[in-house]
Each structure stands twice: as structure tokens, then as C-alpha cells.
C-alpha positions, -999 to 999 in steps of 0.1 A, spaced: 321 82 924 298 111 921 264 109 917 253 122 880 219 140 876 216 117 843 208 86 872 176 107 879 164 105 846 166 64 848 154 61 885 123 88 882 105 60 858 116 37 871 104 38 910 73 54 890 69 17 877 74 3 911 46 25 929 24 22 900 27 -21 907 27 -17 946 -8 -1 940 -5 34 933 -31 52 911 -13 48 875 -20 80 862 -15 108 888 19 85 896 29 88 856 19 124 853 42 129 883 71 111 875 70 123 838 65 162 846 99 156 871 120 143 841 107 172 818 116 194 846 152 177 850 156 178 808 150 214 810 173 220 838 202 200 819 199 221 790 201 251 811 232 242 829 253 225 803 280 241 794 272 242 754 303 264 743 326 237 752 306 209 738 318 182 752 302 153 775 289 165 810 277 151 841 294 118 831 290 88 853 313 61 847 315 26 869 321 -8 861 297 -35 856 309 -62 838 342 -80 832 347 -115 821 378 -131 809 382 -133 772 357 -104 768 355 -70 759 345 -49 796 310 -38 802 309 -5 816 279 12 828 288 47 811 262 80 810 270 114 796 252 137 774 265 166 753 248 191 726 237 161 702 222 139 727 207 162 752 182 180 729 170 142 724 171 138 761 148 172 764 126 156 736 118 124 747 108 144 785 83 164 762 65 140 743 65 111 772 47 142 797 23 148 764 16 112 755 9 103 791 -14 134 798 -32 129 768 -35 89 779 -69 82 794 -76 72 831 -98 50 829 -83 24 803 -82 -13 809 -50 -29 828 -44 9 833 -14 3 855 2 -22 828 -6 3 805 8 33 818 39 12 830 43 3 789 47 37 783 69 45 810 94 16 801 91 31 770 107 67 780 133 54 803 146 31 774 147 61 749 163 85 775 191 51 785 199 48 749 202 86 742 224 88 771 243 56 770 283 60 760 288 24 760 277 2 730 260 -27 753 240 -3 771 232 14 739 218 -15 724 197 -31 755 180 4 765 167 4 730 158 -29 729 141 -25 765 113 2 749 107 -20 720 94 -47 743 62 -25 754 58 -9 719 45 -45 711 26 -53 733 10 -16 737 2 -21 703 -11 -58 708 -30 -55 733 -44 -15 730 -46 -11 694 -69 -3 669 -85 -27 643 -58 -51 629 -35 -44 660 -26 -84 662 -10 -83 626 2 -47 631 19 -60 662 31 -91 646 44 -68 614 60 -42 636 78 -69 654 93 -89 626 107 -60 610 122 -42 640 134 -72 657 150 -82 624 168 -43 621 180 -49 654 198 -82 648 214 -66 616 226 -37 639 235 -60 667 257 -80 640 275 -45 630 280 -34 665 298 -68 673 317 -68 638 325 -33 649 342 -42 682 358 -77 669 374 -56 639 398 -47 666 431 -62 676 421 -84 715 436 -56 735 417 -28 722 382 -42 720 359 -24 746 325 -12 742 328 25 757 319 45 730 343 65 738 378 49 741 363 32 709 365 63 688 398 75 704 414 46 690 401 41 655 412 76 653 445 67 659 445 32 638 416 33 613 396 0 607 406 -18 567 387 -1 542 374 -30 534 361 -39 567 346 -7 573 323 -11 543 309 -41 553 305 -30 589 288 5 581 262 -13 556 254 -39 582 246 -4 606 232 16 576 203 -16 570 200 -20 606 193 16 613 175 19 582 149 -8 590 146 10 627 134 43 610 118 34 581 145 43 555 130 32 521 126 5 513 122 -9 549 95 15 557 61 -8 553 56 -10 589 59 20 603 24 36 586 -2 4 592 18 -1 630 14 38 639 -25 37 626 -31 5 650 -10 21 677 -30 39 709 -22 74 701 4 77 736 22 50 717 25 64 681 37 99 698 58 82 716 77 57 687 73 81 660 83 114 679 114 100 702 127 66 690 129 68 656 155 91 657 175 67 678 188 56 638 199 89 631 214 94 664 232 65 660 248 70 625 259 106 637 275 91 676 289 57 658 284 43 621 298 77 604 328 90 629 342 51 631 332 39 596 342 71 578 357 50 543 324 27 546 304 60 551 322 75 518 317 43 499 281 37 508 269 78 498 257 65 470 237 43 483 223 63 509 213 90 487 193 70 465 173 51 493 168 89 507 156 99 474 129 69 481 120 84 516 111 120 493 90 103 464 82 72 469 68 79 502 54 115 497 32 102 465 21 74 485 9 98 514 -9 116 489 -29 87 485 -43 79 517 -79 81 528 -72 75 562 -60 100 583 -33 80 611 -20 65 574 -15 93 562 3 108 593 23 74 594 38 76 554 45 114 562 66 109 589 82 78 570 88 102 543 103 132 568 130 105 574 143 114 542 149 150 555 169 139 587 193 111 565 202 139 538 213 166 569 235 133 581 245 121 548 260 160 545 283 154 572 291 193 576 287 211 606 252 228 592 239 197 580 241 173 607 234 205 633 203 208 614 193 168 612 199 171 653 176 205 651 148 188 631 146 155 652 134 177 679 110 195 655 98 165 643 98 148 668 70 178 684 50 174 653 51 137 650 36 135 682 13 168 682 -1 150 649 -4 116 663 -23 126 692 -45 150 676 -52 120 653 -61 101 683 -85 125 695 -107 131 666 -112 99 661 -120 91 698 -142 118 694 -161 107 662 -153 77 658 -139 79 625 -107 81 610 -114 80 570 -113 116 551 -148 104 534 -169 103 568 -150 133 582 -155 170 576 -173 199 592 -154 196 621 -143 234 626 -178 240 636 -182 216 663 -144 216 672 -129 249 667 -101 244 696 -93 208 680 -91 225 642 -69 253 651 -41 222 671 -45 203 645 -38 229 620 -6 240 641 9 206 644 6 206 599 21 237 598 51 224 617 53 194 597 48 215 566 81 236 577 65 268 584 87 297 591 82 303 629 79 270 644 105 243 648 105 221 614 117 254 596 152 260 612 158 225 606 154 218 573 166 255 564 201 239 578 194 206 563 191 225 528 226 245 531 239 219 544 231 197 514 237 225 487 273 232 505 283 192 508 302 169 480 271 150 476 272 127 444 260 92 430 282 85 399 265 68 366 280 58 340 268 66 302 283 41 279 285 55 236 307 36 208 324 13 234 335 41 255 321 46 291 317 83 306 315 89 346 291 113 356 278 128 388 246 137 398 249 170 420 239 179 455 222 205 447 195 178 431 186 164 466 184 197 481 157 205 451 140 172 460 138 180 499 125 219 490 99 195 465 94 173 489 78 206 512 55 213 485 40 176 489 40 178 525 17 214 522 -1 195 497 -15 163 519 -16 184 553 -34 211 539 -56 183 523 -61 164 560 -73 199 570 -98 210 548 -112 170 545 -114 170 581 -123 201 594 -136 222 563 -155 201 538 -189 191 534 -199 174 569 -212 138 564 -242 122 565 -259 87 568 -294 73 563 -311 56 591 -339 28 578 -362 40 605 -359 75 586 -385 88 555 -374 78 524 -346 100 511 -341 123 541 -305 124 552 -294 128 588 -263 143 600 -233 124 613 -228 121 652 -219 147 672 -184 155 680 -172 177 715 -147 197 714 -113 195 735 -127 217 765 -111 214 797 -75 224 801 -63 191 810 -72 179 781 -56 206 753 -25 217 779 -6 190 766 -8 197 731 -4 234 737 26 224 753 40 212 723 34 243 700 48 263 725 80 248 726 78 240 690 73 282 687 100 287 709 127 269 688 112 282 656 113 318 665 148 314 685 165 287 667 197 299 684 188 287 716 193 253 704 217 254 677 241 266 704 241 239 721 242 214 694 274 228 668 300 228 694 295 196 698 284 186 661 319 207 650 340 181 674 329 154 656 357 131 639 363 138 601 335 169 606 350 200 582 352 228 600 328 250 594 341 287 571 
């Protein structure tokens, strides 16, 4: 058996755990072992062999095999859909721990959290057997609670309780499609390699029926895990309570663990229950676009707002999915990185002004250019992104996302009923790619908002008792982000956020081979 540099990514966190519990210094040690895997993430995309598209550096061994159940392989491989997500999650875990602060309470629990975290999201993105896909994910929900429990903001006991409910409940639903997924199959074929899974519901399709049931148990179980409306009322009060590391984290890497999973295993095995459910899909995306962009207009707290935009940027990446053409779902896979940088550039940038000033609420923020020039012109980067301007990452992706949509049989049928006689009618794709392009206009609307409440308006002031009657005094202070240790991570972000916006074809290389291998993908004109 050869030994696959994928391992590396798995062991690198994990002996960083072990050194960090034998007594190493936690942070140095994280730093470390995070930098290596964003060195190794890099090197992967370098070397793999994207015009093929298939899955490299597989690694492929036995691990368990009782009688009367399906074998339990331990099976790695990565190929142009996952391995963007592989580079992401190195990214945002290097940012989120350098941006974590040394001297935190229970720092080596802490930074172990965060670690468990990353290797989980890079086992799951890697992971070409269902039971490995299922535990690594469940393995970096574990410290996402308690992170949140235990270093949270105010209301981080009922945030933790929240977030725990409602992903622990998503993850049963998808644990129930998964096994109805695998038991649909006659004894002999039942396995849980992904892989020999596909290649033989290709050849002998699941019932119809079957297949709807199964892919709405996965569509409800992923939708819950990323905050598809109407399961999205954790994700905004759970990110606000969240220590900045863990927002970046969760919001930036494994929320797109749903999406991944409906493009690796709901849609290419479920294709009738993929067809039959559109509808459905469509009009809980049309949710994600105005339900929760109206709501992020109305928030007066700045991680809220951050939290219902990214709930409502989920919208984006199920439309380029629900498209299921080569452009769409190469442009989902495209925007899950971009979002994934701005997510976390947001979150953290979040985290530091109000470390900074102790604030978070728009009414006792503003004039914070003046005293944080460095920290206005990040933060202003990071809304750019997530506003989809042309030049950094977001922009490529929903670009795609829109063709995508406007080329796709998109529909949601309705039927008008006049003098006893019902007419069937069908709303056109080319109205969700108008509500995406609309839904960019509310996204300029509440970042550029955030920006000039924060950083441009009228600075705040309070009234001390000990003061003269009437005279105002100035808000505290605020420092800037100085040292390079401090703003290197988040410069680190916009640069590779730059990088894909201004040469998108870096990555769409890699990912449309294998997006246009795909079962039941069209191929592209």
C-alpha cells in the first residue's frame, strides 16, 4: 500500500494535538502544524493532474468488515471538486489560528478545539467512503460546541445549546438518508465506498420512488447543516456568540460540507429525487435571497449582520447546484472558496473591532477610519468580496452561478385554475438568476451600510456623571491592527481572494474536468 500525501493532512493536526497535550506551547505548535497543511494544500493543487479530473493520490485499505454488514473502508482521494475545499479549509484554519490570541484561558484546550475542527473538515472533504464521511464531520462539530460554550460571547450557553439542537438534529436526518441510501440496495451490493456506490446505481438506478424519499431526507439534512431557509435561525445568533477563530472557521469551511455533499452524493445517486424535488429547492433558495437578505438589512449588530448574510449567500451556492450544468455547479465549487475567504476575512475582522472597542452595535460604532485606518481598509476588502466585486473571488463565482442558472431548465410549475379548467405554468429560470443579481444589490446595500456605520459616521459619545452638565466625552479609544502578525493573516486572505478573482482560470481548471465527469452532468456546448 502506498503511502498517500492526503494521510499528511490528517496526521499534521493531529500529532499537533498530541504535542500541544504533552505540554507544548499551544500556539507556536498550531501556527506550525497549520502553516504545514497550507503548504501541503498548495502543493496538491499544484501537482494534481486537473485535465484528467479524476481522483488522485487515493489511499484505499480496509478497516472494517462484520458479517451481515456493509464493509467499512478507510478510503481518501481528492479530485478538482474536493481539493479546492481541501486548499480552503488549510487557509482559513492558518488565518483563524493566527488571528487566535495566546494568551486565552485553557489555551491548549482551546487551540486543540480548533485543530479538531480542521482535521474533521479536511477528513470529510477527502473521505470516499460514506462512514468516514459522516464521522469526520461529526468529529468538528464536537469542538464547535463547546468552543462556542465555553469561549463565547454573551448568550453563548443558549447559542451553544441552539446550535447544537439544530445541527445534531440535520445530522440525524442525513444519517437516516445515507443509511436508506445504502439499504435501498439489493444485500450484495450494499457498501459504503462512495465510489463503487455510484458505479452501480449507474448501472441499476434506485425506484423512483425510493429516490424521492431518500434525496429529501439528504436535501433537509443538508439543508439544516447550512442554513437553507427555513432552517437557518441558528446560524446568525451561534456565529455572533462564536470566538471569532470559530465563526471563520464554521462559516468559511464547513458549511459548504452541504453543498459538497449534494454535488459528491444526493444529486449523481438520487438524480429522479433530485428532478422531483427542483421545485422545492428553488423555492426554499428563493427564501435564502429575500427572506434572509431583508432581514440582514435589519440588523444593528454587526457579527448578526455578518451571520444572516452569509445565511443568505447560501442561496447563491444551492442555485449553482440546483443548475446541475457544468457552469453552474463549477461555479457553486468556485464560490465556496470565495466565500468561504470572505466569510472568514468578515468574521475575524468582526472579532477584532470589537475586541478592540468593545462594541459590536452600529449605534456606538463610527469614526473608526480615523483611529483604524489599516482595520477600515480589511474590512472594506473582505465587503467587497462578499459584495461580488469584479476582481476578487466572489465575482467569478456567481458570474458562473448566473449563466449557469439562465442556461438550466430551472422551473416550479403552478397551476391557475378559471371556469373549472386548470392551466400549468412555469416560472422561468431566468427569474432566480434576476433574484441572485437582486440579491447583489442587497448585499452592496448592508455592507456598504456596516462600513460607513462603522468606520465613517459620526463617532460616538457618552456622558460621564463626574462630567459638567451637558458636556459630552468621546467614546474609548480604539488601536489599530499594527504589527504584522497581527494583519498578515487577513492580508493573506485578500491576496488569495485577488488571485482567484483576477485569474479565475487557475481554479476553474481544476474544478470542470472533474464537475463535467459528473453522472447525468450535460456536457457542456
Amino acid at each position: 500500500m502506498n503511502v498517500s500525501p492526503l494521510l499528511f493532512l490528517l496526521l499534521v493536526p493531529l500529532f499537533a494535538i498530541v504535542f500541544i497535550l504533552a505540554g507544548a506551547p499551544a500556539r507556536p505548535t498550531a501556527v506550525v502544524a497549520t502553516l504545514i497543511n497550507l503548504a501541503l494544500a498548495i502543493g496538491l493543487l499544484f501537482y494534481y493532474p486537473a485535465a484528467q479530473g479524476i481522483y488522485a493520490w487515493e489511499l484505499n485499505c480496509a478497516w472494517v468488515n462484520l458479517q451481515g454488514l456493509p464493509p467499512i473502508r478507510f478510503h481518501l482521494g481528492v479530485d478538482g471538486i474536493s481539493l479546492p475545499l481541501i486548499f480552503l479549509t488549510g487557509i482559513v484554519t492558518f488565518a483563524a489560528v493566527a488571528i487566535s490570541p495566546g494568551n486565552i484561558r485553557r489555551s491548549s484546550e482551546y487551540y486543540c478545539y480548533l485543530l479538531l475542527m480542521s482535521l474533521g473538515a479536511m477528513g470529510a472533504f477527502m473521505s470516499l467512503d460514506l462512514f468516514f464521511f459522516f464521522i469526520f464531520h461529526e468529529f468538528a462539530l464536537i469542538p464547535t460546541f463547546l468552543l462556542i460554550g465555553i469561549w463565547g460571547a454573551q448568550n453563548r450557553q443558549f447559542a451553544s445549546f441552539q446550535v447544537t439542537i439544530y445541527l445534531m438534529a440535520g445530522s440525524l436526518i442525513l444519517l437516516a438518508g445515507l443509511i436508506a441510501l445504502v439499504m435501498a440496495l439489493p444485500v450484495p451490493a450494499r457498501t459504503f465506498d462512495i465510489v463503487a456506490l455510484q458505479h452501480y446505481i449507474d448501472q441499476n438506478p434506485i425506484a423512483p420512488h425510493s429516490q424521492d424519499i431518500i434525496f429529501f431526507l439528504l436535501l433537509i439534512g443538508f439543508g439544516i447543516l447550512v442554513g437553507l431557509f427555513p432552517f437557518h435561525s441558528w446560524a446568525p445568533p451561534g456565529y455572533a456568540s462564536a470566538p471569532p477563530a470559530t465563526a471563520m472557521l464554521h462559516a468559511g469551511i464547513l458549511k459548504k460540507f452541504a453543498i459538497y455533499g449534494m454535488i459528491r452524493i444526493a444529486i449523481p445517486m438520487l438524480h429522479d429525487g433530485f428532478v422531483d424535488c427542483l421545485p422545492i429547492i428553488l423555492t426554499l433558495l428563493t427564501g435564502n435571497f429575500l427572506y434572509a437578505g431583508f432581514v440582514t438589512l435589519a440588523q444593528k449588530e454587526l457579527p448578526t449582520m455578518i451571520g444572516f448574510s452569509s445565511v443568505m449567500h447560501m442561496g447563491y451556492l444551492f442555485l449553482g447546484v440546483a443548475c446541475w450544468n457544468v457552469i453552474g455547479v463549477s461555479g457553486a465549487v468556485v464560490l465556496m472558496v470565495g466565500h468561504g475567504l470572505s466569510a472568514a476575512l468578515l468574521f475575524g475582522l468582526s472579532g477584532e473591532i470589537t475586541h478592540r472597542s468593545g462594541e459590536n452595535r452600529f449605534a456606538e460604532l463610527g469614526g473608526l477610519a480615523k483611529r483604524a485606518p489599516l482595520l477600515a481598509v480589511l474590512f472594506s476588502f473582505a465587503s467587497m468580496a462578499a459584495m461580488g466585486v469584479p476582481g476578487l473571488a466572489n465575482f467569478a463565482g456567481e458570474l458562473m452561478v448566473f449563466f449557469g442558472s439562465l442556461t438550466a431548465k430551472l422551473w416550479i410549475p403552478i397551476g391557475v385554475t378559471h371556469h373549472g379548467v386548470t392551466d400549468e405554468y412555469q416560472i422561468p429560470g431566468a427569474l432566480f438568476t434576476l433574484l441572485a443579481i437582486y440579491g447583489t444589490v442587497l448585499t452592496a446595500i448592508f455592507q456598504l451600510r456596516a462600513i460607513k456605520h462603522v468606520f465613517y459616521g459620526p463617532m460616538p459619545v457618552r456622558y460621564e456623571p463626574s462630567a459638567a452638565a451637558g458636556e459630552a466625552i468621546a467614546a474609548p479609544g480604539m488601536t489599530d491592527v499594527a504589527s504584522l502578525t497581527e494583519h498578515a493573516p487577513y492580508v493573506l486572505l485578500i491576496v488569495a481572494s485577488l488571485v482567484i478573482g483576477f485569474l479565475p482560470f487557475l481554479l476553474i481548471g481544476i474544478v470542470e474536468p472533474s464537475v463535467s465527469l459528473l453522472p447525468f452532468m450535460p456536457s457542456p456546448r
